[in-house]
KERO-190193 format. One record per residue: residue number from 1; z negated, y negated, x negated of N, C-alpha, C, CB in turn; residue in three letters. Coordinates in nm, 3 decimals, decimal comma. Glycine has a CB too. Layout:
% residues N
  num      n_z      n_y      n_x     ca_z     ca_y     ca_x      c_z      c_y      c_x     cb_z     cb_y     cb_x  residuo
  NUM        Z        Y        X        Z        Y        X        Z        Y        X        Z        Y        X      ala
...
***
This chain:
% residues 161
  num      n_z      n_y      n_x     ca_z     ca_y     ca_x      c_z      c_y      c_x     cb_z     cb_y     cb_x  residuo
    1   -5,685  -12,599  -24,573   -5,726  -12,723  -24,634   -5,796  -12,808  -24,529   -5,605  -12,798  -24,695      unk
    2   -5,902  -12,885  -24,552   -6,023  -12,954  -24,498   -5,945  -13,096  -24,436   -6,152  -12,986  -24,633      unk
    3   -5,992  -13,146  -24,339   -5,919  -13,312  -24,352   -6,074  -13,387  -24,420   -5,854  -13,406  -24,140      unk
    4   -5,993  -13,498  -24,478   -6,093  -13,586  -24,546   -6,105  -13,688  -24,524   -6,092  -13,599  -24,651      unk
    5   -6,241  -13,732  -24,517   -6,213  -13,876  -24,445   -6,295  -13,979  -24,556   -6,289  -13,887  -24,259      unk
    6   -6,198  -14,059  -24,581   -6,209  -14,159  -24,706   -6,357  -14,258  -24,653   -6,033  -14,273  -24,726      unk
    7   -6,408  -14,352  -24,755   -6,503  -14,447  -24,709   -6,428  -14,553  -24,634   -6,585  -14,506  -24,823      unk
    8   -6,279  -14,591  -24,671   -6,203  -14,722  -24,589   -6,195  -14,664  -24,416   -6,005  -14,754  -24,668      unk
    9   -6,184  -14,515  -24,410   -6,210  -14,460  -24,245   -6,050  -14,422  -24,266   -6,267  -14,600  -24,083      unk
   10   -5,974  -14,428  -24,344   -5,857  -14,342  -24,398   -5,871  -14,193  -24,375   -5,841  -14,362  -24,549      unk
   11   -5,810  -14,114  -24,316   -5,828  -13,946  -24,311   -5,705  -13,872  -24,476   -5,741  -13,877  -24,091      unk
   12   -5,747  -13,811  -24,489   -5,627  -13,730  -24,540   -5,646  -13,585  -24,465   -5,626  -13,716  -24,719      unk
   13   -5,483  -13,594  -24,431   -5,469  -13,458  -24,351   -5,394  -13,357  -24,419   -5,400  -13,477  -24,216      unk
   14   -5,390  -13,256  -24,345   -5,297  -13,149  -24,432   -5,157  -13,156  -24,374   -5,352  -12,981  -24,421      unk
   15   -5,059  -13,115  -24,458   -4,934  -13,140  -24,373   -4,844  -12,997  -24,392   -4,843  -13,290  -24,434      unk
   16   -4,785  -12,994  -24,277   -4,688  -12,816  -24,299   -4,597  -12,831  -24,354   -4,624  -12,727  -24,178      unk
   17   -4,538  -12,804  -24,467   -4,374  -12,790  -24,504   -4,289  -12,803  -24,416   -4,331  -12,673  -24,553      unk
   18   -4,176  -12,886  -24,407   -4,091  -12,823  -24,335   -4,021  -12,696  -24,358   -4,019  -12,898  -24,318      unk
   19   -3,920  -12,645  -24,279   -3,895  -12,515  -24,296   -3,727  -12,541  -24,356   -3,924  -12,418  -24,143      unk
   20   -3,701  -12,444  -24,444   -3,556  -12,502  -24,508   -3,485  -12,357  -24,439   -3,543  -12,530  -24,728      unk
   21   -3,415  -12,350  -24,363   -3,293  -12,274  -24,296   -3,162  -12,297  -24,370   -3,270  -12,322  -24,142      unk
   22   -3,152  -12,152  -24,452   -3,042  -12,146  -24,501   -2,900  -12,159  -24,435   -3,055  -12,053  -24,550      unk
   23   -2,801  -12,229  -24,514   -2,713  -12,201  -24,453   -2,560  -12,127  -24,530   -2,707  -12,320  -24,389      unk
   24   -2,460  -12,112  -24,522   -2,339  -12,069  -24,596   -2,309  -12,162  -24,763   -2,204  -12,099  -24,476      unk
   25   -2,344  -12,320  -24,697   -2,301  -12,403  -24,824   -2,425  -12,389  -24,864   -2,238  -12,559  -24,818      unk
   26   -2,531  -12,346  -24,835   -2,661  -12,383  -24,973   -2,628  -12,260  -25,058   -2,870  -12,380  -24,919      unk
   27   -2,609  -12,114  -24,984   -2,539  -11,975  -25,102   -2,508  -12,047  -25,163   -2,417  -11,862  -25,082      unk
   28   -2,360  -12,128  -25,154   -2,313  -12,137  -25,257   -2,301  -12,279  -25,334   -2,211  -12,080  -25,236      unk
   29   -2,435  -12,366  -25,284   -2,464  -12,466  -25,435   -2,512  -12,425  -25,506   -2,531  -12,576  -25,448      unk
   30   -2,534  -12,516  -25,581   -2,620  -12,540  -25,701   -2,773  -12,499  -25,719   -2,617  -12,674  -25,719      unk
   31   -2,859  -12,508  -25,627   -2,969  -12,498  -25,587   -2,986  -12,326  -25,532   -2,986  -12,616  -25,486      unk
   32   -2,880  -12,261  -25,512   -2,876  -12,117  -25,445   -2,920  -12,071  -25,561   -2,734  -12,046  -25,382      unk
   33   -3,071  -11,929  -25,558   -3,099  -11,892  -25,660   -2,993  -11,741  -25,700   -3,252  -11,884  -25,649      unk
   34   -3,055  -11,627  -25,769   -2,996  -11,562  -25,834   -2,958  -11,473  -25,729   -3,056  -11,523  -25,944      unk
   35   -2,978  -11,449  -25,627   -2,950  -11,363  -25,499   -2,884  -11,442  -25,367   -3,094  -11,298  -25,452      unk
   36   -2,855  -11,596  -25,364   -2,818  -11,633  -25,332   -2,877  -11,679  -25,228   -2,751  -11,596  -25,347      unk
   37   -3,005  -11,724  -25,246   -3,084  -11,758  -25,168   -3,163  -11,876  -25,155   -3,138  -11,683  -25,171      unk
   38   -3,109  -11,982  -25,101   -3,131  -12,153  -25,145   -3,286  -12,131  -25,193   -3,115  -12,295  -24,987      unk
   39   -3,286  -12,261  -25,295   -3,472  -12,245  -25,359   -3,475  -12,375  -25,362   -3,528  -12,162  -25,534      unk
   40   -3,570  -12,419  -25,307   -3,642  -12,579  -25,286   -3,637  -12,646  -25,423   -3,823  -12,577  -25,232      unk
   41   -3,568  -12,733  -25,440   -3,572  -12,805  -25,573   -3,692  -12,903  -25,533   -3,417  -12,886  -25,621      unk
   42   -3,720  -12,980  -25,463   -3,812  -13,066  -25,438   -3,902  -13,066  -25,340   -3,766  -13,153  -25,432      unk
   43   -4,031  -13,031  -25,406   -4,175  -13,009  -25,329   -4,195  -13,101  -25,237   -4,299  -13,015  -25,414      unk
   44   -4,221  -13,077  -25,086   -4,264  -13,198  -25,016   -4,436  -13,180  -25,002   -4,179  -13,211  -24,860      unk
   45   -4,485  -13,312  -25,020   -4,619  -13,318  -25,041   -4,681  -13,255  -24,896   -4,663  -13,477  -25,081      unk
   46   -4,802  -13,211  -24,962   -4,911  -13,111  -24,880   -5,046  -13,162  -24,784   -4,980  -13,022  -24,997      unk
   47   -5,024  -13,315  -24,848   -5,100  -13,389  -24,793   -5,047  -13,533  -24,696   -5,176  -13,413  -24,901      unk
   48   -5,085  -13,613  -24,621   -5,072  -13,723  -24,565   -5,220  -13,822  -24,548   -5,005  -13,684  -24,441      unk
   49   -5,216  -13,931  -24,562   -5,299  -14,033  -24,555   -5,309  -14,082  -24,369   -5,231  -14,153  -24,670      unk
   50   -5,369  -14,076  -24,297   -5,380  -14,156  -24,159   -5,458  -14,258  -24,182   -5,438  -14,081  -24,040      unk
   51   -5,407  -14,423  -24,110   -5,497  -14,510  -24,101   -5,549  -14,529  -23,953   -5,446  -14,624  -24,160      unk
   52   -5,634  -14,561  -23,944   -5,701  -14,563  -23,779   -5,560  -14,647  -23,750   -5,896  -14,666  -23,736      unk
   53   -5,564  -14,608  -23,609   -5,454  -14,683  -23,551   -5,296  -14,613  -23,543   -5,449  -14,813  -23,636      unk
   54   -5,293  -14,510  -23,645   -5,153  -14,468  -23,663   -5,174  -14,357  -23,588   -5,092  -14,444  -23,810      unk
   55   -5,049  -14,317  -23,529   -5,033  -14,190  -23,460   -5,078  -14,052  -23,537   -4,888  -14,181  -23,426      unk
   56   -5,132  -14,017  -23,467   -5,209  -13,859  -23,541   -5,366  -13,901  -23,549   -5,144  -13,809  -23,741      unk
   57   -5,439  -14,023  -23,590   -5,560  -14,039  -23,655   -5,625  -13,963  -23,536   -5,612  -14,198  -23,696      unk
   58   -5,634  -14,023  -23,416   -5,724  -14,018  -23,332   -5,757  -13,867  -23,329   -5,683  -14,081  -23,209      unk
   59   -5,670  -13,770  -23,283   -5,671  -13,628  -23,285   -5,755  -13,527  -23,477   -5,470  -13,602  -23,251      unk
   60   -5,685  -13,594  -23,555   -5,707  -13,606  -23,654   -5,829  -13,614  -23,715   -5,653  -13,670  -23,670      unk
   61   -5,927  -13,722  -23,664   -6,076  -13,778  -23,635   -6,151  -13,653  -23,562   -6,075  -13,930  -23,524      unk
   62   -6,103  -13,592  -23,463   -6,177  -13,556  -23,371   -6,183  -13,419  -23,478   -6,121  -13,559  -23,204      unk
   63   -6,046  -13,383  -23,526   -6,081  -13,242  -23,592   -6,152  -13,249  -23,728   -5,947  -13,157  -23,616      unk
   64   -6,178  -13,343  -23,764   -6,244  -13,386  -23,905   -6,427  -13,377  -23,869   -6,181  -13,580  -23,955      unk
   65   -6,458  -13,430  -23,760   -6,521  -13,420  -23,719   -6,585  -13,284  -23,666   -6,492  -13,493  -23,679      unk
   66   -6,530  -13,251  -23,596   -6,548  -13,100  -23,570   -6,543  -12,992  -23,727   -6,408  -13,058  -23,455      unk
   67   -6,520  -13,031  -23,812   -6,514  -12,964  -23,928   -6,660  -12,988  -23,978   -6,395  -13,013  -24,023      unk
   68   -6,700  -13,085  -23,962   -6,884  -13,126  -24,005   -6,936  -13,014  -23,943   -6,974  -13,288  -23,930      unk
   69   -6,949  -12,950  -23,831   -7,008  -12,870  -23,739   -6,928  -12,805  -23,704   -7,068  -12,915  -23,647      unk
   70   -6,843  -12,723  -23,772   -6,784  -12,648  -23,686   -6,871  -12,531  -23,571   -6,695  -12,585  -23,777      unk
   71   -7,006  -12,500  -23,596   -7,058  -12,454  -23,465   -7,070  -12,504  -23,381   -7,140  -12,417  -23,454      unk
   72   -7,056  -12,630  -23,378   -7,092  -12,733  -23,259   -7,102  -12,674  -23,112   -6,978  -12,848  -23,253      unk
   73   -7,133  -12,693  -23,034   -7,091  -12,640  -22,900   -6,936  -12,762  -22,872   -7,255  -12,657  -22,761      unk
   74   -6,880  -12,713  -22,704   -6,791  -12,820  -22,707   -6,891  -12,927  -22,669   -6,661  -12,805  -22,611      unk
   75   -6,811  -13,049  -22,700   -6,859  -13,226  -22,633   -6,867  -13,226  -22,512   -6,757  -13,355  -22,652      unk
   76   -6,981  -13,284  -22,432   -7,022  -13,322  -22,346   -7,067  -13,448  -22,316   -7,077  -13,261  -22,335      unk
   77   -7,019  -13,560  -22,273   -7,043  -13,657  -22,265   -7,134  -13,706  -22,122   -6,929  -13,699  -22,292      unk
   78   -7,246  -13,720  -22,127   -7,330  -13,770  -22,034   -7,359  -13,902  -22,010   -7,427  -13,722  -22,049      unk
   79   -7,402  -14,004  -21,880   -7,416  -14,117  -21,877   -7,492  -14,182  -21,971   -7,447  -14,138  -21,780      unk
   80   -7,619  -14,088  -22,004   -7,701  -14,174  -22,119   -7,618  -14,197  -22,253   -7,845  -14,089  -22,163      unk
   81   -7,568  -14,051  -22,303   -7,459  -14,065  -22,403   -7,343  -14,187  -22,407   -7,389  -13,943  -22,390      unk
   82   -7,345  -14,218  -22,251   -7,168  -14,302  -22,253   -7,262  -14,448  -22,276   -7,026  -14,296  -22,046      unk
   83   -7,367  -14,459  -22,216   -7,431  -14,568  -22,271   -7,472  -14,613  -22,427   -7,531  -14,560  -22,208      unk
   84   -7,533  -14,524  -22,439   -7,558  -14,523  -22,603   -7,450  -14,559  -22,701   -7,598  -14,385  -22,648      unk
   85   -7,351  -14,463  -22,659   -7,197  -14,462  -22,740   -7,151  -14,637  -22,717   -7,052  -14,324  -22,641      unk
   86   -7,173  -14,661  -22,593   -7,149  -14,826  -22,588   -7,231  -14,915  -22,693   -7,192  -14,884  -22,437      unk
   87   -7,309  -14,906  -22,644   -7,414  -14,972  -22,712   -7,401  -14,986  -22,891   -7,544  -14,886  -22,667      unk
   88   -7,323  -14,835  -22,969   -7,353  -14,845  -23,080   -7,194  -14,922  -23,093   -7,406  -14,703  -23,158      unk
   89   -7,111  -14,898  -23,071   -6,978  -14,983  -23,071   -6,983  -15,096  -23,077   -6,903  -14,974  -22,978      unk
   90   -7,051  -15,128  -22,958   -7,083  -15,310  -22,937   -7,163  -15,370  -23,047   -7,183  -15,351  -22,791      unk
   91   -7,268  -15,267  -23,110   -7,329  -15,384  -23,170   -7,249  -15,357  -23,335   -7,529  -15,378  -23,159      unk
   92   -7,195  -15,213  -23,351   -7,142  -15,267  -23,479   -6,992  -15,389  -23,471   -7,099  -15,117  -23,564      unk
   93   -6,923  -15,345  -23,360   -6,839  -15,444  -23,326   -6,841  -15,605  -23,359   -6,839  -15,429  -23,208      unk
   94   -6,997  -15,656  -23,300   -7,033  -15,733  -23,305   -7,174  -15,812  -23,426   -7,029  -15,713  -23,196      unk
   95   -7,168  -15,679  -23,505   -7,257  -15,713  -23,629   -7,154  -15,823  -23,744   -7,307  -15,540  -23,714      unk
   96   -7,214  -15,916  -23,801   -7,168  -16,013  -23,881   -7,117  -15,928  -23,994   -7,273  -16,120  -23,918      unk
   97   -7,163  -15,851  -24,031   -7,167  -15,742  -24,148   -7,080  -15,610  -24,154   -7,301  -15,692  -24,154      unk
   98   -7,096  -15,601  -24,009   -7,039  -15,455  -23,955   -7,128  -15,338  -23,968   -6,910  -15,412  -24,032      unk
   99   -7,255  -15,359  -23,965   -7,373  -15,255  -24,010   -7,345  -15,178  -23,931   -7,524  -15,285  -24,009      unk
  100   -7,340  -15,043  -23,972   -7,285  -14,901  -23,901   -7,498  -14,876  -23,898   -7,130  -14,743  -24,046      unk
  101   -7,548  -14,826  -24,031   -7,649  -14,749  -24,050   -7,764  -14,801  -23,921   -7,696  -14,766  -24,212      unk
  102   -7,818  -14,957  -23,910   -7,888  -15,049  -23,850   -7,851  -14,977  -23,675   -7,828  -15,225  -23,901      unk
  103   -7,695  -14,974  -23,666   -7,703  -15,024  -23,511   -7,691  -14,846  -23,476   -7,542  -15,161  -23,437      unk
  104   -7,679  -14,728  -23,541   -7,741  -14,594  -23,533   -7,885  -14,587  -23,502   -7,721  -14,527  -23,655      unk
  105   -7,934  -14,614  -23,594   -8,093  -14,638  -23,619   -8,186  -14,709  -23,489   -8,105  -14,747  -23,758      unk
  106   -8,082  -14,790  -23,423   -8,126  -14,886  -23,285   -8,148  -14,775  -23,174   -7,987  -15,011  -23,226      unk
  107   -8,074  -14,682  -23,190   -8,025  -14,617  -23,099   -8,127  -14,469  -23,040   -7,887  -14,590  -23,160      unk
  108   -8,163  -14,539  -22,894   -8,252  -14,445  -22,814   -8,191  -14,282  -22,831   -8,250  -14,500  -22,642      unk
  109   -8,122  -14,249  -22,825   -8,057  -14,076  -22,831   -7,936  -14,109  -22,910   -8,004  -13,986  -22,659      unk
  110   -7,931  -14,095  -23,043   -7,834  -14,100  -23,090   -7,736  -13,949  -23,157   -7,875  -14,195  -23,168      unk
  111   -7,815  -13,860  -23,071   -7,728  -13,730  -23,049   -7,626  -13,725  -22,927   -7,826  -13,609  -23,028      unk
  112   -7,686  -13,791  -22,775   -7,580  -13,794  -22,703   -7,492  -13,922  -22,700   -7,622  -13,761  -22,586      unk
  113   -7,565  -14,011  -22,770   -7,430  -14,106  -22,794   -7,277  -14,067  -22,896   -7,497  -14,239  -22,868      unk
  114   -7,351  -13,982  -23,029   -7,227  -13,887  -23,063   -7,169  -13,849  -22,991   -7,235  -13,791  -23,117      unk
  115   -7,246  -13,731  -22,892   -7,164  -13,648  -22,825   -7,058  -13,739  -22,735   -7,254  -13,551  -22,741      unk
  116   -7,129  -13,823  -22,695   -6,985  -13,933  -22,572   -6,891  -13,969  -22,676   -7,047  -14,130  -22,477      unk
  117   -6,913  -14,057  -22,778   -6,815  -14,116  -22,866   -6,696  -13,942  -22,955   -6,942  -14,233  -23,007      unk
  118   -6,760  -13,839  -22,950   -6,645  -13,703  -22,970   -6,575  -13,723  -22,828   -6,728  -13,511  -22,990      unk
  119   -6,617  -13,714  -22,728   -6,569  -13,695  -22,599   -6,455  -13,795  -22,582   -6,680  -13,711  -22,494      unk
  120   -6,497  -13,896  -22,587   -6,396  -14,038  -22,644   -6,281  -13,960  -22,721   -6,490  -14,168  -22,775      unk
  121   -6,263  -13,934  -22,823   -6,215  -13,868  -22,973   -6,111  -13,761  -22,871   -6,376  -13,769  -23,102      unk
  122   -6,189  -13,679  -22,815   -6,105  -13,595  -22,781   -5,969  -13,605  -22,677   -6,184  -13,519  -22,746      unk
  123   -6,008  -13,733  -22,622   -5,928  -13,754  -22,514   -5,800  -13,838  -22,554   -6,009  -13,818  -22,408      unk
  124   -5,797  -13,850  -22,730   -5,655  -13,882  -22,765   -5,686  -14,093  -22,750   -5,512  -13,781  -22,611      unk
  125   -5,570  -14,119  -22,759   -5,567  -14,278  -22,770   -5,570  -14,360  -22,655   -5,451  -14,322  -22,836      unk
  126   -5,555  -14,312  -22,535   -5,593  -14,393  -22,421   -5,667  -14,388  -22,342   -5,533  -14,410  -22,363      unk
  127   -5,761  -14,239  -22,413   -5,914  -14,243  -22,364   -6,000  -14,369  -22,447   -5,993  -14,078  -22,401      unk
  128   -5,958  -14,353  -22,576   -5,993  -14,471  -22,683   -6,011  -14,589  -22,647   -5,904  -14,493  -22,774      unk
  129   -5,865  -14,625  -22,602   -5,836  -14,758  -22,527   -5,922  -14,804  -22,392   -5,688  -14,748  -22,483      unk
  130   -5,940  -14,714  -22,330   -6,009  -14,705  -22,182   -6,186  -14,738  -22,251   -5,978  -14,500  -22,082      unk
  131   -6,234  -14,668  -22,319   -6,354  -14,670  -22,389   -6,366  -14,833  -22,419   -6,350  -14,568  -22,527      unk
  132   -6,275  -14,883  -22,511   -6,279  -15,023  -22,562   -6,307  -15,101  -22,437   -6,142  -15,072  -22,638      unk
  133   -6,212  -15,091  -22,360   -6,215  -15,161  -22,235   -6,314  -15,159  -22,107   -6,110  -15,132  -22,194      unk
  134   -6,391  -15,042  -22,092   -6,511  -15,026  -22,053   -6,623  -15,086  -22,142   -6,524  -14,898  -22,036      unk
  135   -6,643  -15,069  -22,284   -6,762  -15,143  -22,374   -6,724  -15,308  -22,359   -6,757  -15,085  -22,564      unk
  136   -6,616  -15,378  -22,372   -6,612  -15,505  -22,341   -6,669  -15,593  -22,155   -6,458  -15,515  -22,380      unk
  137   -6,637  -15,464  -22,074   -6,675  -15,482  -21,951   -6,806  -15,499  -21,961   -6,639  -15,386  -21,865      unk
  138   -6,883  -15,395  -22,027   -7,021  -15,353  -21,956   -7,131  -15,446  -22,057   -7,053  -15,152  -21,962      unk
  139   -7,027  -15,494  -22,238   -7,118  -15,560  -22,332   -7,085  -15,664  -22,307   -7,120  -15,536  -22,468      unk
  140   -6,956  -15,747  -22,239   -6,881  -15,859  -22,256   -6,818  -15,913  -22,406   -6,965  -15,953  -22,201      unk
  141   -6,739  -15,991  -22,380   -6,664  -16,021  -22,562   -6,498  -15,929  -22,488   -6,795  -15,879  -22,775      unk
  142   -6,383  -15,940  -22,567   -6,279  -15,954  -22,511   -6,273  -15,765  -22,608   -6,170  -16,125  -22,541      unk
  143   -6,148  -15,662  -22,551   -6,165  -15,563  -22,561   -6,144  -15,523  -22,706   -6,106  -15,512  -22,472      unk
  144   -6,170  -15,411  -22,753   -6,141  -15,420  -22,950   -5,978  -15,324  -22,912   -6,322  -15,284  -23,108      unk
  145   -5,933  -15,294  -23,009   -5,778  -15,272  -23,009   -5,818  -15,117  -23,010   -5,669  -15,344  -23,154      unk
  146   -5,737  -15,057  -23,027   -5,802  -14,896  -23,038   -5,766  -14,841  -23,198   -5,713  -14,771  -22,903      unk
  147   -5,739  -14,946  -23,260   -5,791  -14,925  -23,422   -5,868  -14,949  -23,426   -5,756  -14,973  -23,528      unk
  148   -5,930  -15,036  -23,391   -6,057  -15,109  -23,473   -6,192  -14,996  -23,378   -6,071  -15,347  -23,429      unk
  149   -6,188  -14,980  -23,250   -6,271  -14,860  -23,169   -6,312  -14,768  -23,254   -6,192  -14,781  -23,061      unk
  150   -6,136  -14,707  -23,264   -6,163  -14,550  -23,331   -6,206  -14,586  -23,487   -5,999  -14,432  -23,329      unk
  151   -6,184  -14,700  -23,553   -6,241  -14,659  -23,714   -6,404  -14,707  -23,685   -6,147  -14,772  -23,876      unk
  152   -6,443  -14,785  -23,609   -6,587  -14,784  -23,577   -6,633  -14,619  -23,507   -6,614  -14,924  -23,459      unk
  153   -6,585  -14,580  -23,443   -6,607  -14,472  -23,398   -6,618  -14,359  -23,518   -6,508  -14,454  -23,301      unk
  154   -6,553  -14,361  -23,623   -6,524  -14,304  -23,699   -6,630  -14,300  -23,809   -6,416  -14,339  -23,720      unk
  155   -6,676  -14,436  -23,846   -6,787  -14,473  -23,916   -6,930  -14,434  -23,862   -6,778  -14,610  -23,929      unk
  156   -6,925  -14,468  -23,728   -7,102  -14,407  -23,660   -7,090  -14,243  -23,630   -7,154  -14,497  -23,464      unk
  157   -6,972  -14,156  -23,615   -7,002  -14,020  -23,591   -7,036  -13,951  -23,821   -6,809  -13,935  -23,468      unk
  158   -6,954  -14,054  -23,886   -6,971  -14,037  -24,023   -7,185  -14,048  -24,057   -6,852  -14,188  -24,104      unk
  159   -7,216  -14,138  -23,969   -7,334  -14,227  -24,023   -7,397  -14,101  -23,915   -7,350  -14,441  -23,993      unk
  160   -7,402  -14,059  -23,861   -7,514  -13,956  -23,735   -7,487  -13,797  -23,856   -7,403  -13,925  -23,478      unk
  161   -7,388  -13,769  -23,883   -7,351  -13,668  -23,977   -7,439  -13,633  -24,050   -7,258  -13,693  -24,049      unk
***
């Protein structure tokens, strides 16, 4: 199953069953089938919702992403890229509107600015954080949280797609 990534920047992921390990008292409840072999009365769901910000998204993002392309080569993040990738953060960050499409469209190489902002992605939530905190350094304005990063991040690798 695919992860999906909603228009709010919501993922839906896939989720594993847990595993039910029989034991002596499930033989013999209620729920033990005809061989005596406990049987799941209640389905646990197959899916989960991530909101930017919650534990799992970030990793989550990166593989959702990588599902657009799965040929991709790996991410490589280069200085022009780490610039660019700034650059598109800051200005949707700082758009009145939040224009994702506009501040793509601005953008001198907006293939290696993807590639930096996956590179970002891949490095989990305190590469995220570190990212925020470098784009406030280098754009000025105080740092974005690493929700608000990664669902912008989330929206411009959606909008280059």
């Amino acid at each position: 199953m695919d992860i999906v990534r909603n228009a709010d920047g919501t993922l839906v992921v896939p989720v594993q069953p847990q595993r039910h390990h029989d034991t002596d008292d499930d033989a013999e409840g209620p729920s033990a089938g005809a061989d005596g072999d406990a049987t799941q009365t209640k389905a646990a769901p197959t899916t989960r919702v991530l909101h930017p910000g919650e534990g799992g998204y970030d990793e989550a993002l990166a593989e959702w992403d990588l599902q657009q392309n799965p040929d991709r080569a790996p991410v490589v993040s280069t200085a022009t890229g780490r610039q660019e990738a700034m650059t598109v953060v800051h200005a949707v960050a700082t758009s009145p509107d939040h224009a994702v499409a506009p501040a793509v469209a601005a953008l001198d190489d907006p293939e290696a600015g993807g590639e930096a902002l996956r590179h970002v992605l891949v490095g989990g939530v305190h590469s995220v954080e570190a990212f925020a905190a470098e784009v406030a350094e280098a754009k000025g304005g105080d740092p974005l949280s690493a929700h608000q990063a990664t669902k912008i991040i989330g929206e411009v690798l959606a909008e280059l797609d």
